[in-house]
C-alpha positions in Angstrom: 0.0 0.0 0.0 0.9 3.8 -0.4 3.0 5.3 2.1 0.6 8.4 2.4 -2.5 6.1 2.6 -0.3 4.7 6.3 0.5 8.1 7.4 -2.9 9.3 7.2 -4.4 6.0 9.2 -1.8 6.6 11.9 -2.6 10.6 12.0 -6.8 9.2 12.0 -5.6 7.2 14.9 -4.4 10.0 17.0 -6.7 12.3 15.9 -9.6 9.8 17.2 -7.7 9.9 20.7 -7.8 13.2 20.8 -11.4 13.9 19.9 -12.3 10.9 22.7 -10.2 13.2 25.4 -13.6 15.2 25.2 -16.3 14.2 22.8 -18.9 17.0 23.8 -16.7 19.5 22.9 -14.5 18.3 20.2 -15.7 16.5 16.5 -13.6 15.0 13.7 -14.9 15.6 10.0 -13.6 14.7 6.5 -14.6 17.3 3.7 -15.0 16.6 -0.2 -17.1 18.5 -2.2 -18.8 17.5 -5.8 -15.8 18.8 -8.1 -13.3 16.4 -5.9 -11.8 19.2 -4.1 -11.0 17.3 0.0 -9.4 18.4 3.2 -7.9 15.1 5.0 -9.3 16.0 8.7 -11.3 19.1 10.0 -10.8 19.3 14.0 -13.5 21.1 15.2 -13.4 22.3 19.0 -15.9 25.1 20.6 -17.5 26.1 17.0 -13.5 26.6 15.7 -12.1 24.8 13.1 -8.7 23.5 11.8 -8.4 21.8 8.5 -5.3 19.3 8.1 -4.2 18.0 5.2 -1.4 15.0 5.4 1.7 14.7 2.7 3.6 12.5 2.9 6.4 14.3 1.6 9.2 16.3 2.6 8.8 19.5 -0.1 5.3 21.1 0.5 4.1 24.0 -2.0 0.9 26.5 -2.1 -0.8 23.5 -4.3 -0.7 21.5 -1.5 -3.3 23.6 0.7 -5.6 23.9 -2.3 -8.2 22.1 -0.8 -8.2 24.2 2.3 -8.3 27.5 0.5 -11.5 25.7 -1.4 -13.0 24.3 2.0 -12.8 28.4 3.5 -13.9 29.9 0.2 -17.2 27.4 0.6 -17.8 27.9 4.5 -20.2 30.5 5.5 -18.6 31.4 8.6 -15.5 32.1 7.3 -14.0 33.2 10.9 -14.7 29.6 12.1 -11.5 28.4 10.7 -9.0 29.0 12.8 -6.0 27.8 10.6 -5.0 25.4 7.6 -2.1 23.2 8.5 -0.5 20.9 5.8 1.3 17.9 7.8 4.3 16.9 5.7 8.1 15.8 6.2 9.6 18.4 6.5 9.7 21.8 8.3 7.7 24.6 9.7 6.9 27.7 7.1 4.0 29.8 6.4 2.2 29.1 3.5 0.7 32.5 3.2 -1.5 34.1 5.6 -4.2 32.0 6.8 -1.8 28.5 6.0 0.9 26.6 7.6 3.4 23.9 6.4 4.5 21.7 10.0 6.3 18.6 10.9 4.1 15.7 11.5 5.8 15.9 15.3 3.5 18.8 15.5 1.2 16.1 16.6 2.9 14.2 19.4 3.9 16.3 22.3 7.2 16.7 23.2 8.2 14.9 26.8 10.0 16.7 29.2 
């Protein structure tokens, strides 16, 4: 199987975790709409929103956040999304204003 199809079931995994930490508050959502355009994960906590999308690569490009930028042009409430983080190999840059590029450590806390 594809290496990005692992990544993202191992990322589902924790995300799932997290989301069980407090399931009142906190949701986990998939977005497609009909012209194939898809965010990976929305994390929703509190009404505020995070769309991740998961690369499996190191080199990460505007392209790559496409399907954010679609998902905020579609929402209604635009101020509900908090931030667009693209999850890849390599390291942390902005994308442009609303967009990040981070490490995939971003999602396992660091021990002391």
């Amino acid at each position: 199987m594809d290496a990005g199809y692992w990544l993202e079931q191992t990322l589902f995994q924790t995300l799932q975790t997290w989301r069980a930490l407090e399931p009142q508050r906190r949701k986990l959502h998939f977005w497609r709409d009909r012209a194939g355009h898809e965010v990976d994960f929305i994390l929703e906590q509190d009404g505020k929103l995070v769309a991740l999308e998961i690369k499996a690569g190191s080199q990460v490009t505007m392209s790559d956040a496409a399907g954010i930028r679609t998902f905020r042009d579609s929402m209604k409430r635009k101020a509900a999304l908090v931030r667009g983080v693209v999850l890849h190999a390599g390291k942390a840059r902005p994308l442009d204003r609303d967009d990040v590029a981070l490490p995939w450590g971003w999602m396992v806390p660091k021990s002391k």
